[in-house]
Residue frames as a rotation matrix with the C-alpha (Angstrom) as fourth column:
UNK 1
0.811 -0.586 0.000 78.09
0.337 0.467 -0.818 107.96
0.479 0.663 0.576 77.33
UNK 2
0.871 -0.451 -0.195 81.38
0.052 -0.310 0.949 107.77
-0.488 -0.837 -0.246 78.89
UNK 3
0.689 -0.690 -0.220 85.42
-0.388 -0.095 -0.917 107.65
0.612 0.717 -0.333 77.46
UNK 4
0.715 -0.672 0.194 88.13
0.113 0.384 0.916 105.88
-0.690 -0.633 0.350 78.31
UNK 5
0.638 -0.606 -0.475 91.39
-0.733 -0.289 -0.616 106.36
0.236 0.741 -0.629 77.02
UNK 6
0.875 -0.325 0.359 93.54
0.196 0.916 0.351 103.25
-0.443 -0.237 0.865 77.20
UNK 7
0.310 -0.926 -0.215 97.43
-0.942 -0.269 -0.201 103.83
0.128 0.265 -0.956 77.10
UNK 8
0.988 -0.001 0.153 99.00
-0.021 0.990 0.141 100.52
-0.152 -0.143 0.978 76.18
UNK 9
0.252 -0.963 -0.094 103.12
-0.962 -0.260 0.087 100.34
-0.108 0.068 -0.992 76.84
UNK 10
0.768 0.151 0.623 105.41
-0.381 0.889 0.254 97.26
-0.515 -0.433 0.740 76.53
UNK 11
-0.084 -0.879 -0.470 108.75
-0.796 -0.225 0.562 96.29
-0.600 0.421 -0.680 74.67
UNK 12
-0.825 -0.041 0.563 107.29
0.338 0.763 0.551 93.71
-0.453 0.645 -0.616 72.59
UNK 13
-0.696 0.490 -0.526 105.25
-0.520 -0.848 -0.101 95.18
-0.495 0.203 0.845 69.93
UNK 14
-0.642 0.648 -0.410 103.51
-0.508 0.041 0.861 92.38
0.575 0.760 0.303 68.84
UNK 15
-0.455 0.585 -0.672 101.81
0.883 0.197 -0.426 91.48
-0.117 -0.787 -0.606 72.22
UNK 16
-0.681 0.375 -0.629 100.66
-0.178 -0.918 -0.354 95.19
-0.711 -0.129 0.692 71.79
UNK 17
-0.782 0.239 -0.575 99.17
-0.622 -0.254 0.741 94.42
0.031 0.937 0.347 68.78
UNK 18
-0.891 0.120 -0.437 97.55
0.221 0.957 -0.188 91.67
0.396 -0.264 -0.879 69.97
UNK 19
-0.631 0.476 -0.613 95.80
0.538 -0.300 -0.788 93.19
-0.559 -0.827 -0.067 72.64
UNK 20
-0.653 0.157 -0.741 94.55
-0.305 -0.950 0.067 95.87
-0.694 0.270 0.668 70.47
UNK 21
-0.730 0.454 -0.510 93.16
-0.355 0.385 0.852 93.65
0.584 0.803 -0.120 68.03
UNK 22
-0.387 0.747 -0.541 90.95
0.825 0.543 0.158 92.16
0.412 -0.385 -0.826 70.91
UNK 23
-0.447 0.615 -0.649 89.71
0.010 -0.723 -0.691 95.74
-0.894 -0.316 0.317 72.19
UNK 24
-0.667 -0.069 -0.742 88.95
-0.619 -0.503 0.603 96.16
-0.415 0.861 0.292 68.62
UNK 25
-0.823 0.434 -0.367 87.18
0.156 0.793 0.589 92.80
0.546 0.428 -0.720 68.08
UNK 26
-0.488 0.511 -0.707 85.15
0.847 0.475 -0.241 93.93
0.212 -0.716 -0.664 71.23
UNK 27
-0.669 -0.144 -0.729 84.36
0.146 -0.987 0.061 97.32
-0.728 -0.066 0.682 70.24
UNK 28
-0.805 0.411 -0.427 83.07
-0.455 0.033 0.890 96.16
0.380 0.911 0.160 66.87
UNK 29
-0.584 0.725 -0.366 80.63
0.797 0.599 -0.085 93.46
0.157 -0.341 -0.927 69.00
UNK 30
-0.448 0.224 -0.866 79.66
0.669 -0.558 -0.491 95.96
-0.593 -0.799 0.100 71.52
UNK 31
0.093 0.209 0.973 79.06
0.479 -0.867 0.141 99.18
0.873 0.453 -0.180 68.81
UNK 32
0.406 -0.382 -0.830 81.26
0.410 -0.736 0.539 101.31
-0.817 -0.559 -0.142 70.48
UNK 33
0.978 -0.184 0.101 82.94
-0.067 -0.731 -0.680 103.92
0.198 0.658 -0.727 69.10
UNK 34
0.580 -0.801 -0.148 86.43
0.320 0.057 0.946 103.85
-0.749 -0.595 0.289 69.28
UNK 35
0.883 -0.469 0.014 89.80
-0.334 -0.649 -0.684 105.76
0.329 0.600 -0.729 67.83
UNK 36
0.179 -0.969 0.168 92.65
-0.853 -0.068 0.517 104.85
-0.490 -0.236 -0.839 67.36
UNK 37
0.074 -0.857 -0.509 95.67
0.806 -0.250 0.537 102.96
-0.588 -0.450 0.672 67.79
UNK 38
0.967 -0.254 -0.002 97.66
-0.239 -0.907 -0.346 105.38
0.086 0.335 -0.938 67.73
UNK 39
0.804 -0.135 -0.579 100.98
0.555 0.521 0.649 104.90
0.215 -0.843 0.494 67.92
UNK 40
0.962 -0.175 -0.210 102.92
-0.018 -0.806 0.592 106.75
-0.273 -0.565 -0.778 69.92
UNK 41
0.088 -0.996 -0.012 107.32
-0.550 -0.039 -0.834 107.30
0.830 0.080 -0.551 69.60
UNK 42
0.437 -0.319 -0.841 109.17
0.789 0.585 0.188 104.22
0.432 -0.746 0.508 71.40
UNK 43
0.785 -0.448 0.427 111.47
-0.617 -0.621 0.484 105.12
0.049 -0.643 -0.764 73.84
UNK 44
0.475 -0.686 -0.551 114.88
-0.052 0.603 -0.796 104.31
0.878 0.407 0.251 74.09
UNK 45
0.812 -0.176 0.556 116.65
-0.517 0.225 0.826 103.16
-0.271 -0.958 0.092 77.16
UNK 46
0.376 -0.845 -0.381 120.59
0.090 0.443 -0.892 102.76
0.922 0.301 0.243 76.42
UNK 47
0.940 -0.319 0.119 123.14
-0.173 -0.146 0.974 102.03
-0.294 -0.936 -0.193 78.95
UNK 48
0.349 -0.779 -0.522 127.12
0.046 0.570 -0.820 101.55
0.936 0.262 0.235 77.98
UNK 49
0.766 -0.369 0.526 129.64
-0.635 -0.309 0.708 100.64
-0.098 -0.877 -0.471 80.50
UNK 50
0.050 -0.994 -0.092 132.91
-0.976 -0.029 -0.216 99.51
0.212 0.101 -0.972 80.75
UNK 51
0.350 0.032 -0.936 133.81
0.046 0.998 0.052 95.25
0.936 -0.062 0.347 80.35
UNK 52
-0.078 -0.469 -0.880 136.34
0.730 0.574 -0.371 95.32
0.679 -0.671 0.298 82.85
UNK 53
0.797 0.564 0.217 135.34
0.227 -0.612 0.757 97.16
0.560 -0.554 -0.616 85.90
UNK 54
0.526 -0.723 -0.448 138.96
0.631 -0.021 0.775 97.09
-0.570 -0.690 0.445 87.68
UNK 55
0.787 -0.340 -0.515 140.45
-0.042 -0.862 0.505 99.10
-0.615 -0.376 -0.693 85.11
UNK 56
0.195 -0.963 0.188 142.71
-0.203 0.148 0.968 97.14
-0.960 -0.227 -0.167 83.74
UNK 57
-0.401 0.275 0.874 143.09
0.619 0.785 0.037 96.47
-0.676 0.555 -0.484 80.01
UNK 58
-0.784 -0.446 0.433 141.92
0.550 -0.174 0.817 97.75
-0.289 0.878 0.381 77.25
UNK 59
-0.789 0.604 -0.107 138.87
-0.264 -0.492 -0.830 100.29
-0.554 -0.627 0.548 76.86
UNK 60
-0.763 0.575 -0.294 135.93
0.189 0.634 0.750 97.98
0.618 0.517 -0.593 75.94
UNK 61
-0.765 0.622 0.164 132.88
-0.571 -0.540 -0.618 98.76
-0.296 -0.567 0.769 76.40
UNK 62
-0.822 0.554 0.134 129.47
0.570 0.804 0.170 97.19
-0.014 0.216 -0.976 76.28
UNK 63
-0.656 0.754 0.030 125.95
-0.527 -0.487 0.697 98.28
0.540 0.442 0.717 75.14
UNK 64
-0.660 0.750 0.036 122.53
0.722 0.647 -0.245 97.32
-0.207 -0.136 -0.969 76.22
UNK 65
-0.867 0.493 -0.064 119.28
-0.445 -0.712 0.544 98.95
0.223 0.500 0.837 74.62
UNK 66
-0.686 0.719 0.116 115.84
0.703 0.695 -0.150 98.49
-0.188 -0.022 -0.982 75.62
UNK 67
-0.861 0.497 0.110 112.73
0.011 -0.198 0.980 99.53
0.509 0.845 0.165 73.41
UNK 68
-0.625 0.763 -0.164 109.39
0.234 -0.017 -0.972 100.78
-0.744 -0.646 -0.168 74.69
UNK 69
-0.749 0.614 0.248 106.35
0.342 0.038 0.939 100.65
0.567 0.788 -0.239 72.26
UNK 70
-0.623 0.701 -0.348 103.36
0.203 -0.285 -0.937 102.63
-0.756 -0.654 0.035 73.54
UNK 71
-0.761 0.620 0.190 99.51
0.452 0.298 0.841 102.36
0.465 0.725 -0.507 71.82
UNK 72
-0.741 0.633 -0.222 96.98
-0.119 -0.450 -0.885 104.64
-0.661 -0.629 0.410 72.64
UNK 73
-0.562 0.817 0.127 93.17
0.600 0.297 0.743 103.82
0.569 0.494 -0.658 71.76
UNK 74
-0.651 0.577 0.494 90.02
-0.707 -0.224 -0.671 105.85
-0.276 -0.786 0.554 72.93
UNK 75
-0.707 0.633 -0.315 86.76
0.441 0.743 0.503 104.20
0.553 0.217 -0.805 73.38
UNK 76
-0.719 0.569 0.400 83.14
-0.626 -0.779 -0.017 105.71
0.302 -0.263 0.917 73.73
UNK 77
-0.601 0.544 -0.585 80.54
0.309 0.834 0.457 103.33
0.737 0.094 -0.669 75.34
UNK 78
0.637 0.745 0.200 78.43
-0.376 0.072 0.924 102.77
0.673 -0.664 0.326 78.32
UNK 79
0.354 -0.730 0.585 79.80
-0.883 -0.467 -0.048 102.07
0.308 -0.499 -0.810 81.40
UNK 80
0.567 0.554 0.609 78.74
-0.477 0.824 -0.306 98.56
-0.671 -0.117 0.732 81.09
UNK 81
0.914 -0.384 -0.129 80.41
-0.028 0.258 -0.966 98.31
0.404 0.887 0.225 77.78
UNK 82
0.312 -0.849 0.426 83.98
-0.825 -0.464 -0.322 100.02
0.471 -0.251 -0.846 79.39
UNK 83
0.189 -0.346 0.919 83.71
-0.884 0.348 0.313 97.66
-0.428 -0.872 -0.240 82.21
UNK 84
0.935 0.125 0.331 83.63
0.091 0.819 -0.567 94.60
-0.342 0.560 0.754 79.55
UNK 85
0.555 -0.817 -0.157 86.91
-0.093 0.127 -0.988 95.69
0.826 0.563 -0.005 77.71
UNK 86
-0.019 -0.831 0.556 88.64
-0.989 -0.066 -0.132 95.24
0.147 -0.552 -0.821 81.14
UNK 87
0.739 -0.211 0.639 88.22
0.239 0.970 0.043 91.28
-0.629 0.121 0.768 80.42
UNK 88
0.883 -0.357 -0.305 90.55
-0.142 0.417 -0.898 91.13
0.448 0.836 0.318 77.66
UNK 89
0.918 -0.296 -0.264 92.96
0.396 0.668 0.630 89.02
-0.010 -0.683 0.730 78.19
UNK 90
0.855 -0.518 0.003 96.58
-0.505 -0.835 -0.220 90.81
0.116 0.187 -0.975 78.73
UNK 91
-0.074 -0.934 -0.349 100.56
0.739 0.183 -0.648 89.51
0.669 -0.306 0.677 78.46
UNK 92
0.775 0.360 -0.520 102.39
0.617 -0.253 0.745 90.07
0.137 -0.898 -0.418 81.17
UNK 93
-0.187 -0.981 -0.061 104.67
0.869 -0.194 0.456 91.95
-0.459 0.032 0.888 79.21
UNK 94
-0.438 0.247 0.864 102.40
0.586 -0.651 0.483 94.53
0.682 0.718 0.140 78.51
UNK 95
-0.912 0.053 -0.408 101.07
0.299 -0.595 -0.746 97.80
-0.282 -0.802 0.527 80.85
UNK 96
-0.366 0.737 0.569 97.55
0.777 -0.094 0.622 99.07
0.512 0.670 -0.538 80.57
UNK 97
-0.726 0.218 -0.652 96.39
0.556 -0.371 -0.744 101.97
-0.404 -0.903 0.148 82.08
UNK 98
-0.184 0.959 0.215 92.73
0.824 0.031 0.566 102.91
0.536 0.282 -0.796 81.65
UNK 99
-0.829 0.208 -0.519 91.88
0.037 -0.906 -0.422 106.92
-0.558 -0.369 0.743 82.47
UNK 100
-0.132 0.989 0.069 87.76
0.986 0.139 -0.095 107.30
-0.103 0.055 -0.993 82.42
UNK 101
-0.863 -0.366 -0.349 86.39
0.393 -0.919 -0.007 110.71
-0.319 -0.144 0.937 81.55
């Protein structure tokens, strides 16, 4: 028996959710074990800066914010099994990174 821990990042949390639900559908097939999601604290990513860049004018500023969501699942299986949950299908607005142990 082997473990993987699957760290799942991405600023749209319901593509995360997705995904998860198909390890999860394929976990239950399989009888693996598996924990989780978890999920983890987002991350923020602000930037402000200044409308007019010459100076001139009045001091407006502008925002921009961008949200990271991050899911973490293990999974106990064969390596046979492991190598199956790398089918599922992934957005490409989601990160997966798969650490074997």
């Amino acid at each position: 028996m082997s473990k993987a821990r699957i760290t799942l990042s991405g600023d749209n949390p319901g593509d995360l959710d997705g995904v998860v639900k198909q390890i999860k559908e394929l976990a239950t097939v399989l009888s693996m074990k598996m924990h989780g999601p978890i999920r983890l604290p987002r991350k923020k990513l602000e930037i402000s800066c200044r409308r007019t860049p010459c100076g001139d004018g009045s001091d407006t500023y502008e925002h921009w914010e961008k949200r990271i969501f991050k899911r973490l699942v293990d999974v106990e299986g064969d390596e046979k099994m492991i190598k199956q949950l790398l089918r599922v299908k992934v957005p490409s607005t989601v990160l997966v990174k798969i650490s074997l142990t």
